[in-house]
N, C-alpha and C positions, 0 to 999 in steps of 0.2 A: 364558850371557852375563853375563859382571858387571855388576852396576848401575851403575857409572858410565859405563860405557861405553854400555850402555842410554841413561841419561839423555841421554848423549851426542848421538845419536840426534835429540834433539827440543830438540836447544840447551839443556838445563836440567843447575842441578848442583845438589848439597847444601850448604846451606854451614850449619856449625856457630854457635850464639849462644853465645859462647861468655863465661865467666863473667868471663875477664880483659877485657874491652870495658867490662865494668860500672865503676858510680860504684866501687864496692865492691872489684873486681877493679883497678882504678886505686890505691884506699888501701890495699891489702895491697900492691900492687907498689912503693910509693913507701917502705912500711915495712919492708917488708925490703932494699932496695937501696940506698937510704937510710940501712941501720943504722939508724933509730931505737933507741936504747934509755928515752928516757922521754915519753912523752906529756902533757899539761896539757890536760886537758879543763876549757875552763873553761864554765862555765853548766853542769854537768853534769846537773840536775833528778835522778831517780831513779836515774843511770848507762846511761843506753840505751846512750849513746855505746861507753861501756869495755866493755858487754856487746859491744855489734857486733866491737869488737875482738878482743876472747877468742877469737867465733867466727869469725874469719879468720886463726887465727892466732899471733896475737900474744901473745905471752908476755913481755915486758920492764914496767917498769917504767909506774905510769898514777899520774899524779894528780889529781884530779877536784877541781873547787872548785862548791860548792852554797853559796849564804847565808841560803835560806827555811831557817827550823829545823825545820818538819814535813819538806818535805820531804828535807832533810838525813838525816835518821834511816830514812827510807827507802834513801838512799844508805849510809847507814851497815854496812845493814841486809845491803844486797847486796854490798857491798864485804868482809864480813868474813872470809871464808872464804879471799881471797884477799891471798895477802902482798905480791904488790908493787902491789896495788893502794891506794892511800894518800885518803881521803877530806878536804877540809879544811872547815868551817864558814864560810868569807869569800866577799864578791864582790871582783873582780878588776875595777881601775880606773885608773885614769891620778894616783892620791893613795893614800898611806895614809893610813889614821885609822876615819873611821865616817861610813857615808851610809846611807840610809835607800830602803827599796826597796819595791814598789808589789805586793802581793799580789792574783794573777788567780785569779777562779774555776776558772779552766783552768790551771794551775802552770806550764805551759811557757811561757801568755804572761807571764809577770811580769816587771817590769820598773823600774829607779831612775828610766827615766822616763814622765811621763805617756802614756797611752795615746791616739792618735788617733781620730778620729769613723769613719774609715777602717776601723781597724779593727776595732772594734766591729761595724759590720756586714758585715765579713767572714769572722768567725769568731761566733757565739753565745756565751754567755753566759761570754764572757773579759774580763766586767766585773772591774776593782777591787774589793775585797772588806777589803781592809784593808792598813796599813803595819808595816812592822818597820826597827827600827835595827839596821842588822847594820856587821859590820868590814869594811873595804875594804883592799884591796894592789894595788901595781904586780905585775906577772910579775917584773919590776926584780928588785924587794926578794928574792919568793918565791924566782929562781933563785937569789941572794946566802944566802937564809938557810938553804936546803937545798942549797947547794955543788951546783949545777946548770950549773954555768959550764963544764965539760969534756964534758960528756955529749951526745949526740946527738937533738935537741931537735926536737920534731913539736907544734906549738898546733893545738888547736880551740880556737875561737871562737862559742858562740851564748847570746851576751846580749843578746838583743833589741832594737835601735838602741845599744849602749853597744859595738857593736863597736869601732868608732873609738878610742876612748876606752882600751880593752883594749891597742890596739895599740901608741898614743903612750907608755902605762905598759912599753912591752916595747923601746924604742925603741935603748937602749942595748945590748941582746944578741939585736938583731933579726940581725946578722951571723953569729949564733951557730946561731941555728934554720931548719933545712935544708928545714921546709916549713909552711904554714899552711893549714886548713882552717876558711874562715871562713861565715856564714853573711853575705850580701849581699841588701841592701832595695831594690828597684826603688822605690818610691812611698813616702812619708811616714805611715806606721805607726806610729811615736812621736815625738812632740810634740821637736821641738828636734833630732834623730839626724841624721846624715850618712848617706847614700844611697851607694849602689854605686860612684858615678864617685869620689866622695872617699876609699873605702878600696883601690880600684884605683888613683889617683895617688898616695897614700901609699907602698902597697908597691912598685910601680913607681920610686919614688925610691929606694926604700930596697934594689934590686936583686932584688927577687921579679917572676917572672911569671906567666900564666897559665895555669894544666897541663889543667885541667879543670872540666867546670861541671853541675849537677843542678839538675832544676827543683825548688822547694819548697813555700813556702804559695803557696795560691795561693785568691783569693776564690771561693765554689762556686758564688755567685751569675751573676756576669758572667763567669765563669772566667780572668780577669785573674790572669797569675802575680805576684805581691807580691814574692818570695824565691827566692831564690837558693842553691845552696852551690858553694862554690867553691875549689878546692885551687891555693893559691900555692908554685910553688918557688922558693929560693934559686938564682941562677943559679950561684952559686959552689961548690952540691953535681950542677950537672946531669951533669959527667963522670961520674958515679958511675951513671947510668942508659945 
């Protein structure tokens, strides 16, 4: 007797988990169909991001923006091997010029802005530790000055409350980039940031919408989810799916 037909039997069937259902199986399906050929990871800390990428995949073009200089060099470090992987020294903001940004014991929370009491006791020792003046850019500028204006455009986003702020600097060839993957704040984590419902009315205006959502930090304490991540499409590339 075949096993399905067995299973049959007793009302039960097999059903497959299958990898394309995932967060993960969602950003390879959006990257290839999508065409993406260059990504801007920005907040990139050590390159997790572009690593994930590599292993789904993905072989086009990555550029990753870090502005801590230690850990910059780490990015550096792992980027080198590969060629279209492009690493830059700046943070990515809504001005160019130079702003100054908030060094966490924990490198991934660090942030240009102050850090909440929130979070502090949600995460351990992601105290402040020190500040650096580092260079700041719109995406604006960055596509203009790397002739990025034709190319098939895919933003991460996770710069710890300065999402917002990322996006306003992108605002002008936001019609350009086919999909966004941002990271989204449920509660007030950094002192002054814009919270979830403000970067979902944003890009909602701006003709993106909802595709998919991952739970993220989340306090270990209360187990209260803080974050979000969240993949926006351009409605104007959705025929393409």
């Amino acid at each position: 007797m075949k096993i399905n037909k067995f299973l049959s039997l007793f009302n039960l069937r097999i059903e497959k988990n299958s990898h394309n259902q995932s967060f993960e199986g969602i950003l390879k399906f959006l990257l290839l169909n999508l065409e993406i050929d260059t990504v801007l990871d920005i907040g990139a800390n050590e390159g997790q991001f572009a690593k994930k990428l590599r292993n789904l995949g993905y072989k086009e073009k990555i550029i990753s923006f870090e502005p801590l200089k230690k850990v910059f060099n780490l990015l550096g470090k792992n980027s080198s091997n590969d060629k279209k992987w492009q690493a830059m020294n700046i943070a990515i903001g809504d001005q160019d010029g130079e702003t100054t940004i908030n060094e966490s014991n924990y490198s991934l929370s660090s942030s240009i802005l102050p850090m909440s009491k929130l979070h502090l006791e949600a995460k351990e020792n992601s105290n402040y530790i020190g500040k650096q003046k580092v260079s700041i850019k719109k995406i604006d500028t960055v596509i203009d000055s790397e002739n990025l204006i034709k190319n098939n455009l895919f933003l991460k986003i996770d710069t710890q409350g300065f999402e917002y702020q990322v996006i306003t600097g992108s605002i002008k060839n936001l019609k350009n980039i086919r999909a966004i993957l941002c990271e989204l704040t449920l509660v007030e984590l950094y002192e002054g940031q814009k919270l979830w419902l403000d970067i979902v009315e944003l890009l909602t205006a701006n003709n993106f919408e909802i595709w998919s959502l991952e739970k993220g930090f989340q306090n270990s304490k209360n187990k209260q989810i803080l974050q979000i991540d969240c993949i926006f499409l351009n409605k104007e590339f959705k025929q393409k799916l």
